[in-house]
C-alpha atoms as a printed R data frame, in Angstrom:
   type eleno elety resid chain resno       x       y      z
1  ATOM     1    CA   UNK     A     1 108.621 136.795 83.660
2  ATOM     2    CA   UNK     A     2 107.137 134.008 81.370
3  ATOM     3    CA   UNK     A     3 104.380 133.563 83.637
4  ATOM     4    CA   UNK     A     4 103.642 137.426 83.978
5  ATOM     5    CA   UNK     A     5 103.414 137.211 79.757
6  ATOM     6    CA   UNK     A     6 101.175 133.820 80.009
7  ATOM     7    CA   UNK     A     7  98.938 136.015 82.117
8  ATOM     8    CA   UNK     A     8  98.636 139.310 79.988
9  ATOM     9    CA   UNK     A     9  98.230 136.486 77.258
10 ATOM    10    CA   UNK     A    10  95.503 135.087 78.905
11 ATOM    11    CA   UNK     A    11  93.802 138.693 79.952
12 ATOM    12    CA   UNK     A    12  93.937 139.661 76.018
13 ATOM    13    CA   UNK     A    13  92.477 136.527 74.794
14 ATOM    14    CA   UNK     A    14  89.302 136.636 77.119
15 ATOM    15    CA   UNK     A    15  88.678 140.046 77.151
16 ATOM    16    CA   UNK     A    16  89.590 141.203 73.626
17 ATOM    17    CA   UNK     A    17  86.836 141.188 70.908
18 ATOM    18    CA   UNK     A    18  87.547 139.015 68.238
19 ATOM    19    CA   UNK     A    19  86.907 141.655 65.735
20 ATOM    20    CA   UNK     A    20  86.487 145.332 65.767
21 ATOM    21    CA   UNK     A    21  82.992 146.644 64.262
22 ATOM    22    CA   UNK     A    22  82.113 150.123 63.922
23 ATOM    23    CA   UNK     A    23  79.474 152.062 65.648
24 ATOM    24    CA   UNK     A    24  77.333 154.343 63.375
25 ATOM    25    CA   UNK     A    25  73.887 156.883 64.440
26 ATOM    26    CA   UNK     A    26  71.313 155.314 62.110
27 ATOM    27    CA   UNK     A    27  68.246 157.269 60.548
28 ATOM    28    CA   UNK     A    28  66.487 155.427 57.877
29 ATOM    29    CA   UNK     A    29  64.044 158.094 57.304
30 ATOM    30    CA   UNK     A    30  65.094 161.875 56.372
31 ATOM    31    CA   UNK     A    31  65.246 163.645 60.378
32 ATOM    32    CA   UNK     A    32  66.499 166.384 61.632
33 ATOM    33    CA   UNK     A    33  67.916 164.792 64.833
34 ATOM    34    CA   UNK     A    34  69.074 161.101 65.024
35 ATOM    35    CA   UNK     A    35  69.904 159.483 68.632
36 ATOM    36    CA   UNK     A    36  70.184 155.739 67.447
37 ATOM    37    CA   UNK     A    37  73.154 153.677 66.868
38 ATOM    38    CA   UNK     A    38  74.137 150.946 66.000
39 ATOM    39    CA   UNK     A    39  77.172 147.696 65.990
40 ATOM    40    CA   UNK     A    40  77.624 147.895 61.927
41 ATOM    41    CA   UNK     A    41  78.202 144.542 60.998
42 ATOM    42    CA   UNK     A    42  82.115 143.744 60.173
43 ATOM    43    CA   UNK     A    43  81.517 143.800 56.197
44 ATOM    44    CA   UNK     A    44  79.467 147.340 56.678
45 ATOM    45    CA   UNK     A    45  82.443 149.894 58.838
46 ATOM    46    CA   UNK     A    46  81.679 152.964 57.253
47 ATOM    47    CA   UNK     A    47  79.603 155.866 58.967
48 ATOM    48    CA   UNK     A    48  77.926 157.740 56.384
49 ATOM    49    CA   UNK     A    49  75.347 160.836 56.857
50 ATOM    50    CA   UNK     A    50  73.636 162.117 53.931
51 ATOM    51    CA   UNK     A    51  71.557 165.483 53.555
52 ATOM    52    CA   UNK     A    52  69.823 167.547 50.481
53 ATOM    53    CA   UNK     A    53  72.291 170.099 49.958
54 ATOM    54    CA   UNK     A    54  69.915 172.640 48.589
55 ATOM    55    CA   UNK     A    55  67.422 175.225 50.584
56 ATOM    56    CA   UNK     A    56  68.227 176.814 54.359
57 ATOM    57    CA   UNK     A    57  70.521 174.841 56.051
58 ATOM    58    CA   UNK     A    58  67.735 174.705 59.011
59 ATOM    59    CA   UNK     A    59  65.526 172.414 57.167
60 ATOM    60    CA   UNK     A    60  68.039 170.031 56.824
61 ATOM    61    CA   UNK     A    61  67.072 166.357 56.583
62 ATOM    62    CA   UNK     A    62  69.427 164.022 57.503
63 ATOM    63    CA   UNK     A    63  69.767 160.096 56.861
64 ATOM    64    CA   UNK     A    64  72.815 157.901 58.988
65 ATOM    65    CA   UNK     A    65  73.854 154.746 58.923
66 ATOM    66    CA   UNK     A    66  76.727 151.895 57.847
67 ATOM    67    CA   UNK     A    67  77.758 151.006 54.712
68 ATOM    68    CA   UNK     A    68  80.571 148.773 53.066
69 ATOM    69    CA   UNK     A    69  82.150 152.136 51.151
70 ATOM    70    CA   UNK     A    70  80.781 155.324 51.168
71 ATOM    71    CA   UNK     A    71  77.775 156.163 49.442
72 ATOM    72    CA   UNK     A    72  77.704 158.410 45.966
73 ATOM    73    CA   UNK     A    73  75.404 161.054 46.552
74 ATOM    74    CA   UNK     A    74  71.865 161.363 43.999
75 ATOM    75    CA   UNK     A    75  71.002 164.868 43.378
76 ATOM    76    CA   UNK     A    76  71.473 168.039 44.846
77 ATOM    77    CA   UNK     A    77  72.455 165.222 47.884
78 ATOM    78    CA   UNK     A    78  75.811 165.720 50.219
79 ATOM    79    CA   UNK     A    79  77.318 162.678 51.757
80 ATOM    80    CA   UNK     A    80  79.979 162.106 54.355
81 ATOM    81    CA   UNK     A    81  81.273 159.201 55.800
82 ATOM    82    CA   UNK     A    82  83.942 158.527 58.303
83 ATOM    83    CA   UNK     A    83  84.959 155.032 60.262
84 ATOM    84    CA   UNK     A    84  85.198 156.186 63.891
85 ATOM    85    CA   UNK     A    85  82.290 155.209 66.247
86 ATOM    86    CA   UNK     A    86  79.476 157.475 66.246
87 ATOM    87    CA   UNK     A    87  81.230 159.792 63.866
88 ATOM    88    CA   UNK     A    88  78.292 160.571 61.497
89 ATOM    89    CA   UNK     A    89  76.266 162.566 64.174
């Protein structure tokens, strides 16, 4: 039994990251469509995607990426943010 738990020990140790980061679709210019990601760094695990809120919703531009908190939006901007991977599609 104690060697079965050294094992699963050992198993964790190697194959475990040693800390979780988040990852995030990142758009640094106002798209429609946004296929890159990205590992956030650890300080930076927030998903955020931000979009002018007025006009059709078709002509949407979008901008994604990480942050350390959630961004306040400027404007007539809408922002949401989340801290699952690739949650901000």
């Amino acid at each position: 039994m104690k060697t079965l738990l050294l094992i699963l020990g050992v198993v964790a140790f190697v194959y475990l990251e040693p800390g979780y980061t988040t990852n995030c679709f990142t758009c640094t210019t106002w798209t429609l469509s946004c296929r890159e990601f990205e590992k956030c760094p650890p300080d930076k695990g927030t998903c955020f995607k931000r979009w002018n809120s007025t006009g059709i919703a078709i002509r949407r531009r979008y901008t994604r990426g990480c942050a350390a908190a959630c961004p306040n939006p400027v404007g007539n901007e809408k922002v949401f943010c989340c801290v699952t991977d690739n949650c901000n599609k």
